[in-house]
C-alpha positions as CSV (number, residue, x, y, z in Angstrom):
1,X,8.5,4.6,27.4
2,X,5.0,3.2,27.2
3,X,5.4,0.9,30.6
4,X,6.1,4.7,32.3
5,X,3.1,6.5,31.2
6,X,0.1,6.3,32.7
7,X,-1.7,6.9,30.0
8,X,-1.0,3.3,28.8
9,X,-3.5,1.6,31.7
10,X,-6.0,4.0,30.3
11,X,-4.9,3.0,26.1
12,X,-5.0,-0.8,26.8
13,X,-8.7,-0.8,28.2
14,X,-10.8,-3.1,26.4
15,X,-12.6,-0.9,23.5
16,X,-16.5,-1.9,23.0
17,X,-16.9,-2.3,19.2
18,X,-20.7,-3.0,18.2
19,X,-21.1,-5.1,15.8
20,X,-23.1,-4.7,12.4
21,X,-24.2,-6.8,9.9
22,X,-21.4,-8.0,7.6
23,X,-20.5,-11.0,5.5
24,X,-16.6,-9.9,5.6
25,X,-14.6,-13.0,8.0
26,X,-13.3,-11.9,11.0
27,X,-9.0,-10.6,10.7
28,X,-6.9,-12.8,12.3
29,X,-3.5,-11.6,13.0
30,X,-1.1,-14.0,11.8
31,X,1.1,-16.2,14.1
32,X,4.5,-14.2,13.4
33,X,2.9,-11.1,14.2
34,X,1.3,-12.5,17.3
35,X,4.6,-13.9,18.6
36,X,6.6,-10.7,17.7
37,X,3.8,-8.1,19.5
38,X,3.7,-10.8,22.5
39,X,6.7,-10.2,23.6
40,X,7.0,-6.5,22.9
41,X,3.8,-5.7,25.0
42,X,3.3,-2.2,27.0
43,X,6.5,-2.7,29.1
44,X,8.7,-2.8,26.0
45,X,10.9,0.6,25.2
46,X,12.3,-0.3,22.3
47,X,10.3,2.1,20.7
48,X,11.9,5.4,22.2
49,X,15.6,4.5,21.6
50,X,15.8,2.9,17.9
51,X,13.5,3.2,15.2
52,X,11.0,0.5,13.5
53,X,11.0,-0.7,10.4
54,X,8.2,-1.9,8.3
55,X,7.6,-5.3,9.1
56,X,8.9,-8.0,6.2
57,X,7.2,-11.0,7.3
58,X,4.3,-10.4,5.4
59,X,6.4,-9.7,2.1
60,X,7.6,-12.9,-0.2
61,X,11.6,-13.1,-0.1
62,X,12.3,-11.7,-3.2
63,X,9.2,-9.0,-3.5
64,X,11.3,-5.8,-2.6
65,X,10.7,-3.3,-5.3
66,X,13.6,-1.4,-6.9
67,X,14.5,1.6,-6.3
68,X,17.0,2.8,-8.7
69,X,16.9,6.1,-10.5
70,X,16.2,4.5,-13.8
71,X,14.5,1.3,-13.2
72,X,14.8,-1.1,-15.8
73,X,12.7,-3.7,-16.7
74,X,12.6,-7.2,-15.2
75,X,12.4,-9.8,-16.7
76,X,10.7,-13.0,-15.1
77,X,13.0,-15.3,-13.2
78,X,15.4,-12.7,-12.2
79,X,15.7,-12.4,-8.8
80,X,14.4,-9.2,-7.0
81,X,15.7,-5.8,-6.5
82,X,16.8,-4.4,-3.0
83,X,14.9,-2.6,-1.1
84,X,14.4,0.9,-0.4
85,X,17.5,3.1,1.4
86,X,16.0,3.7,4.7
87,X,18.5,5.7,6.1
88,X,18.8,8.2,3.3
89,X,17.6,11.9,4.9
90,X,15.1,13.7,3.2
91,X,14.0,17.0,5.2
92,X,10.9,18.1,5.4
93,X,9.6,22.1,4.6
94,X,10.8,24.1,7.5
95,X,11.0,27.9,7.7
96,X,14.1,29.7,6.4
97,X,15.8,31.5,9.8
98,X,12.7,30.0,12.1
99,X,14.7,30.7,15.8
100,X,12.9,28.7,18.2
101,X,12.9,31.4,21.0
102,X,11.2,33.1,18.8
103,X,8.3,31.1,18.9
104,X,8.2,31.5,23.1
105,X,5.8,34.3,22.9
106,X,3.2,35.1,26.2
107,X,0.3,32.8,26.8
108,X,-1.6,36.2,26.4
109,X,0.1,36.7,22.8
110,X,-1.3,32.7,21.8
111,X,-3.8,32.2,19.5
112,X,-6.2,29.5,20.4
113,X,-5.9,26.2,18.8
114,X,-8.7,25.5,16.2
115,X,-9.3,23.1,13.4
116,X,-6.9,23.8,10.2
117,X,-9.9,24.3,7.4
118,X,-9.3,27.6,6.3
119,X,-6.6,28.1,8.9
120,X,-3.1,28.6,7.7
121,X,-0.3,25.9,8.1
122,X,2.2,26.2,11.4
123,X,5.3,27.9,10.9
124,X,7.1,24.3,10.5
125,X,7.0,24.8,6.6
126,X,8.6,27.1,4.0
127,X,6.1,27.9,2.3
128,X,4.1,30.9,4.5
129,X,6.0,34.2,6.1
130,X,5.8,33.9,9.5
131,X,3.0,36.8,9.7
132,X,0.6,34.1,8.5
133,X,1.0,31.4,11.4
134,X,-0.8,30.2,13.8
135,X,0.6,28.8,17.0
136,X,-1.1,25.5,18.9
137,X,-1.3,25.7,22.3
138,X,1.8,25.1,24.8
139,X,3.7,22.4,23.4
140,X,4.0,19.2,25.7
141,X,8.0,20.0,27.6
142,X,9.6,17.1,25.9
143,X,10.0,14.8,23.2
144,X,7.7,12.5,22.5
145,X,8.3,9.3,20.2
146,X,5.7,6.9,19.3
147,X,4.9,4.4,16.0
148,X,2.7,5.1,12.9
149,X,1.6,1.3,11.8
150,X,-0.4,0.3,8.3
151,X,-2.3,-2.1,7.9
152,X,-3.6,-2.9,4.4
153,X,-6.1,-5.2,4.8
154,X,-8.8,-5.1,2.2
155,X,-8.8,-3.9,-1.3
156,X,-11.1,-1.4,-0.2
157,X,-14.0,-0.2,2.8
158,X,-17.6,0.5,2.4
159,X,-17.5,3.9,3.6
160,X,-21.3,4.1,4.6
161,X,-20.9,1.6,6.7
162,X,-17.7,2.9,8.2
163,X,-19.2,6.1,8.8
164,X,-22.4,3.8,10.5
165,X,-19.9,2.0,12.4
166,X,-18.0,4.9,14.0
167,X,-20.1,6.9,14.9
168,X,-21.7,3.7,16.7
169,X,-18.4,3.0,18.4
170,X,-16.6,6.4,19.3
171,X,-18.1,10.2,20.8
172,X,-19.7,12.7,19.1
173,X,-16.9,14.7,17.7
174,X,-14.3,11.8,17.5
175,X,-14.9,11.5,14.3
176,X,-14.2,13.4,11.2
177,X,-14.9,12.9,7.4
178,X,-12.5,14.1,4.2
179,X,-12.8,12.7,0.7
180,X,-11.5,9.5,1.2
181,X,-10.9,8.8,4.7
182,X,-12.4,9.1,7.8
183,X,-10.2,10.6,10.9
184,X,-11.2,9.3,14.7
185,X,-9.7,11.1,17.5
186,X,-8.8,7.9,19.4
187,X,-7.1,9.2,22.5
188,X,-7.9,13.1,23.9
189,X,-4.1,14.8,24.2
190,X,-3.1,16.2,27.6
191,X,-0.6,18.2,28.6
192,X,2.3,16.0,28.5
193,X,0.7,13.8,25.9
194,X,-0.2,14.1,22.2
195,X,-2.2,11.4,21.8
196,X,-3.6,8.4,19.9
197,X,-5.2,8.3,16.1
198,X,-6.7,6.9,13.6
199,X,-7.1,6.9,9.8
200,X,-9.3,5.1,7.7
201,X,-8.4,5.2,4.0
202,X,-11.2,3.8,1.4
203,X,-8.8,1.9,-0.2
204,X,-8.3,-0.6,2.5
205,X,-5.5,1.2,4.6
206,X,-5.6,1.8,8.3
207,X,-3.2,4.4,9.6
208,X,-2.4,4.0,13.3
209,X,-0.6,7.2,15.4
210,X,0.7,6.4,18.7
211,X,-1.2,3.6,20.1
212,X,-0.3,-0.2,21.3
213,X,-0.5,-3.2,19.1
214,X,-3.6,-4.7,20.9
215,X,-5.2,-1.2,20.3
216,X,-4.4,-1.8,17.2
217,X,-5.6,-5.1,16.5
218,X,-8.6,-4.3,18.2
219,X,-9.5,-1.9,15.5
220,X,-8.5,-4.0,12.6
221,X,-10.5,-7.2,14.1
222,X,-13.0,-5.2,15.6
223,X,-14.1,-2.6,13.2
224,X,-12.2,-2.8,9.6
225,X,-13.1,-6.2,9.4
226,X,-16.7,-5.6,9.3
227,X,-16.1,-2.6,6.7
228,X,-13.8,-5.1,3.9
229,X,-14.6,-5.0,0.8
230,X,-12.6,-8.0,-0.9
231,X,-10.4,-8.4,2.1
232,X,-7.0,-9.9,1.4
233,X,-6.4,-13.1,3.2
234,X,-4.1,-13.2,6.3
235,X,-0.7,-14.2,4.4
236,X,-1.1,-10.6,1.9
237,X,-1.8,-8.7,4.6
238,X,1.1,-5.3,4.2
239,X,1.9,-4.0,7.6
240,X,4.5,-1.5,7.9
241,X,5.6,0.3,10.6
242,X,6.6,3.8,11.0
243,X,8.1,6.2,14.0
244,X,7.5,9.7,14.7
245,X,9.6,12.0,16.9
246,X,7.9,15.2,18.0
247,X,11.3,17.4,18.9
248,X,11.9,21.1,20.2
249,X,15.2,20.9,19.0
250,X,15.6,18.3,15.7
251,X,15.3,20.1,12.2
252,X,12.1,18.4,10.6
253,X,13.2,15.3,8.7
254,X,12.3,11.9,7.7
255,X,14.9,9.0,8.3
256,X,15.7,5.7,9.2
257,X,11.3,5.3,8.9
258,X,11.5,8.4,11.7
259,X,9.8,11.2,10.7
260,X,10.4,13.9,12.9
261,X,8.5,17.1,13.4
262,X,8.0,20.4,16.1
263,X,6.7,19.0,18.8
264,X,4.1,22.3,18.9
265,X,2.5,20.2,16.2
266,X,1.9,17.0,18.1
267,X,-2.0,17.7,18.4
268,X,-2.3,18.7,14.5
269,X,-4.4,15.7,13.2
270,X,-4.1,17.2,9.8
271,X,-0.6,17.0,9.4
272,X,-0.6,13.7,10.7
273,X,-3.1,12.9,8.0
274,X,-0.5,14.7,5.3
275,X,1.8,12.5,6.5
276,X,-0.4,9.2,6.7
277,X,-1.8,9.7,3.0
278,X,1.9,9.1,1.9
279,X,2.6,6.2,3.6
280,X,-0.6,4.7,3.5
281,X,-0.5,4.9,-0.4
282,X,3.1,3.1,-0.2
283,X,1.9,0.4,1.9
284,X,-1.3,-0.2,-1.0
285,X,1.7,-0.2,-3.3
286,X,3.5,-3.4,-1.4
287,X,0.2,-5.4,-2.4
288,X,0.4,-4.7,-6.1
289,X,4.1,-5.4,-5.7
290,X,3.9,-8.6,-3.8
291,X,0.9,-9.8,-6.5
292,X,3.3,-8.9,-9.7
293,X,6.1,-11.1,-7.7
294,X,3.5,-14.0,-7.3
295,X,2.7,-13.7,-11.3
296,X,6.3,-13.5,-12.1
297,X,7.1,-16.5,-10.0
298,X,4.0,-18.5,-11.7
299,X,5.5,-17.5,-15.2
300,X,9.2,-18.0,-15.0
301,X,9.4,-21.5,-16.2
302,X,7.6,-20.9,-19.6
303,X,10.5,-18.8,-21.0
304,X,12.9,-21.1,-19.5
305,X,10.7,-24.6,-21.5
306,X,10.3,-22.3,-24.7
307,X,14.0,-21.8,-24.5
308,X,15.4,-25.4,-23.8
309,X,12.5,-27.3,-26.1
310,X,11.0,-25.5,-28.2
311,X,7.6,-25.8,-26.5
312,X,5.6,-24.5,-23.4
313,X,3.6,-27.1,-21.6
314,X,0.5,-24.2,-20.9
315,X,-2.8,-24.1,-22.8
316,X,-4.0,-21.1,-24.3
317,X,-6.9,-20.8,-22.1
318,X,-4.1,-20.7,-19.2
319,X,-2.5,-17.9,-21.0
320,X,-5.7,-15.8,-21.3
321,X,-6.2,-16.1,-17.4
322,X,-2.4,-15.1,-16.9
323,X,-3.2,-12.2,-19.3
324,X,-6.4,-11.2,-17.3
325,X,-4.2,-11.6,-14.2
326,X,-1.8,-9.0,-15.1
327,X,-4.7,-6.4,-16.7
328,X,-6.3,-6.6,-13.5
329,X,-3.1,-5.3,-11.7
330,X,-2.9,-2.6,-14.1
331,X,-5.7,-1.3,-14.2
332,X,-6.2,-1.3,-10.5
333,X,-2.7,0.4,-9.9
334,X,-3.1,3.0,-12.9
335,X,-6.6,3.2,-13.0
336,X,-8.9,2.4,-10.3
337,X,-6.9,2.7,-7.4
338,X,-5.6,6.1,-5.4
339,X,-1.7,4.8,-5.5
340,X,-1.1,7.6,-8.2
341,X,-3.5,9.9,-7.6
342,X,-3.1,13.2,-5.0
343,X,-5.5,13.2,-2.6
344,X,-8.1,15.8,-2.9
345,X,-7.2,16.7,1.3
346,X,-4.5,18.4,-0.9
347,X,-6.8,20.8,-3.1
348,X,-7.9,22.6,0.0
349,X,-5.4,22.2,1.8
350,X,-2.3,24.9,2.8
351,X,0.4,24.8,-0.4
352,X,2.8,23.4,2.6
353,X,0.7,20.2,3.5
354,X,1.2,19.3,-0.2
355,X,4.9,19.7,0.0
356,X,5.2,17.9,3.3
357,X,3.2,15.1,1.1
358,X,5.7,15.4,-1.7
359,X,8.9,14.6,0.5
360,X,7.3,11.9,1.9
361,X,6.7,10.4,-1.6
362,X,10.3,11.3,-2.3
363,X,11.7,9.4,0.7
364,X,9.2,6.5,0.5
365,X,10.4,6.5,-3.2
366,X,6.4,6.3,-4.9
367,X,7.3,7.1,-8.3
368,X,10.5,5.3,-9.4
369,X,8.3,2.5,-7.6
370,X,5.2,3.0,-9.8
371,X,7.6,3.4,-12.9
372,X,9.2,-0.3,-12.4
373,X,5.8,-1.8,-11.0
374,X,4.3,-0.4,-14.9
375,X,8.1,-2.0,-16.2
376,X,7.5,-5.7,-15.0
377,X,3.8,-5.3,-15.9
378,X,5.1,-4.1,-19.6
379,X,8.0,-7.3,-19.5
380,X,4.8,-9.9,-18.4
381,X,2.4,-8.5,-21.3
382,X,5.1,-8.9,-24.1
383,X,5.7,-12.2,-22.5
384,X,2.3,-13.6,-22.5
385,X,1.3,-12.1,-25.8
386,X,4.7,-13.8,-27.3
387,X,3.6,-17.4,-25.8
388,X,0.1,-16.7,-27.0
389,X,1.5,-16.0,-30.5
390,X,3.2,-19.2,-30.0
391,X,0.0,-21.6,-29.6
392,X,-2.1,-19.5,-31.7
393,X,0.9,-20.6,-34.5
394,X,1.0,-23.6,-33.2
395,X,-2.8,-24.3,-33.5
396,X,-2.7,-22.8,-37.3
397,X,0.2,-25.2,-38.2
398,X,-1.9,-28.6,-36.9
399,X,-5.0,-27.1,-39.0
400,X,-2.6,-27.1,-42.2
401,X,-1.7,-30.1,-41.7
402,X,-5.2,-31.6,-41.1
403,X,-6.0,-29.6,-44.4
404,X,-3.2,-31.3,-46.0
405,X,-4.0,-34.7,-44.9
406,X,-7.4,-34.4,-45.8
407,X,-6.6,-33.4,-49.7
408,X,-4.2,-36.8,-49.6
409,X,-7.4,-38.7,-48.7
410,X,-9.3,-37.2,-51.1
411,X,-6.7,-37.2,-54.1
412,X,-6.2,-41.2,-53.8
413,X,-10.2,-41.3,-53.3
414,X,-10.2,-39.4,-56.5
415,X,-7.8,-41.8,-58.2
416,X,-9.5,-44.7,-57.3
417,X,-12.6,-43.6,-58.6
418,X,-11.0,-42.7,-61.9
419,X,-9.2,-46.4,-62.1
420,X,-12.3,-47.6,-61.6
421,X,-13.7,-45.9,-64.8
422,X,-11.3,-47.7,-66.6
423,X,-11.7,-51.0,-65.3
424,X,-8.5,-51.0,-63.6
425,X,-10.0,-51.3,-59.9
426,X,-12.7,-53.4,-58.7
427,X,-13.5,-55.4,-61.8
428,X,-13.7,-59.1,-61.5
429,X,-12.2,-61.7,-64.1
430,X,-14.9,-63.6,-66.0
């Protein structure tokens, strides 16, 4: 697909990044990625006939969260739960009785495209009558496929210098600010093509729309590695990858990681951000998932020692930097981080973006994944409070003891002295 299009020639031109005073290391990819994206360069067209997953080589065997109905706690040891159902359909809003000939109205009768801030949502979704809409310009004439890739690479970006930084690197009018993310028009649409975008989320997400992977290295080496705040090293690195399908024909839906849409709303960067702030919030989920693995994994064997002797070979400053460990997770999933929060794009937004957000959470699974990630963390705290109980008993037995012994020492010291009243120690025979 990509080998076909000239537009490809045009995407894989070198992209001058300037450079701007940062202490944040340079992002290497690592060598299974480079050996996967080597051989699936611009000629590959894989892409258009079967969809991509999110990439598992970054993930820990064992790290898939649950996604049961009712997840239940897990206790440490156990091996992991399996991973999401991909191929499970969730559809997305679409009109009730939307005819798509309906929608082939005279170039005189078409409104001009224009941004969507204060604009009302396209007749895709449910939740406006069709006397509301406004239509984009004529559709590219067939379906276009492409991937959405993740990269979580940081625990978060220093959005002034972001801001410095891309206005440095792309046109006036590329870029675009919202709450918490910054949008950059990477690639101008044409007539048979929607395009190429990017989305940079504060919290150390960036969201990729139809470009190739040395595009999007270049922007992860290039410019998010000079942003990183507390940048994850190469092996935690959470890349997933994601297809859409812009169809005339397909009911919107998500499946198999496809998410397919009207193909009138190829050129809608807003939706595309809708759809981003979903999945970019599940990829900053993997890291907190793949960190509670890594403690779980540290802490199976004390359970296992208590059980079999009686004793845990861990002091209990070890066991207040565990507890520290898991607070820190937490906190930054329930707390600091925007994992469970709804973005504010969504206050202002059209009531239809924020359902569009809401199936994606439903199919990406988000909150029976937050309720087991708080499970584990629950299992882990009654865990390492029991163990601390147990050398903080511990401790206050070997005090007794020392208490004790010392009263023997000074009970026979006491006896001696009184013998010794009595002349019945140390007096000498004359």
């Amino acid at each position: 697909m990509y080998s076909s299009n000239p537009r490809d020639r045009k995407k894989d031109a070198g992209l001058y990044v300037p450079l701007i005073s940062s202490t944040s290391p340079n992002l290497q990819p690592n060598s299974l990625a480079q050996e996967a994206w080597a051989s699936s360069g611009p000629s590959s067209a894989a892409l258009s006939h079967q969809p991509s997953r999110p990439t598992q080589q970054q993930r820990p065997p064992g790290s898939a969260p649950s996604r049961s109905k009712n997840p239940s706690s897990i206790a440490p040891g156990q091996p992991a739960p399996a991973a999401r159902q991909r191929d499970k359909f969730v559809p997305l809003p679409d009109e009730e009785g939307d005819d798509p000939h309906n929608l082939l109205i005279s170039q005189q009768q078409q409104l001009q495209a224009s941004s969507l801030d204060g604009a009302l949502t396209p007749s895709i979704f449910e939740d406006l009558p069709s006397s509301q809409l406004r239509l984009h310009p004529t559709p590219p004439p067939e379906d276009k496929r492409g991937r959405i890739t993740l990269y979580c690479v940081a625990e978060s970006f220093d959005r002034k210098k972001l801001d410095e930084l891309l206005k440095m690197t792309y046109a006036a009018g590329s870029v675009m600010s919202y709450p918490d993310c910054f949008y950059v028009d990477y690639l101008k649409y044409s007539e048979d093509d929607p395009g190429a975008d990017l989305f940079f989320f504060d919290y150390g997400v960036v969201a990729c729309w139809g470009m190739t992977k040395n595009q999007e290295w270049t922007v992860v080496r290039g410019i998010a590695a000079q942003v990183q705040v507390r940048p994850l090293v190469e092996k935690e690195i959470e890349i997933d990858e994601f297809e859409y399908n812009f169809s005339a024909t397909e009911k919107p839906h998500v499946r198999n990681d496809t998410v397919t849409l009207h193909r009138r709303f190829a050129r809608d960067h807003k939706m595309k951000l809708a759809i981003s702030y979903a999945l970019s919030q599940s990829a900053k989920l993997s890291v907190y998932e793949r960190n509670v693995v890594g403690i779980v994994l540290e802490t199976k064997n004390l359970p296992e020692s208590l059980a079999e002797t009686g004793e845990v070979d861990i002091s209990g400053h070890d066991i207040a930097k565990l507890i520290g460990k898991v607070f820190l997770q937490k906190s930054a999933v329930n707390l600091l981080s925007s994992v469970l929060d709804t973005p504010e794009f969504f206050w202002h937004a059209p009531d239809s973006f924020l359902t569009l957000y809401k199936r994606l959470n439903e199919y990406l699974e988000l909150p029976e994944r937050v309720e087991l990630l708080n499970s584990r963390f629950s299992v882990l705290q009654e865990m390492l409070d029991m163990l601390r109980d147990h050398q903080n008993n511990c401790h206050s037995v070997r005090l007794e003891w020392t208490v004790i012994w010392l009263i023997v020492i000074e009970v026979v010291v006491g006896v001696l002295e009184v013998l010794g009243l009595f002349g019945m120690v140390g007096s000498e025979k004359k």
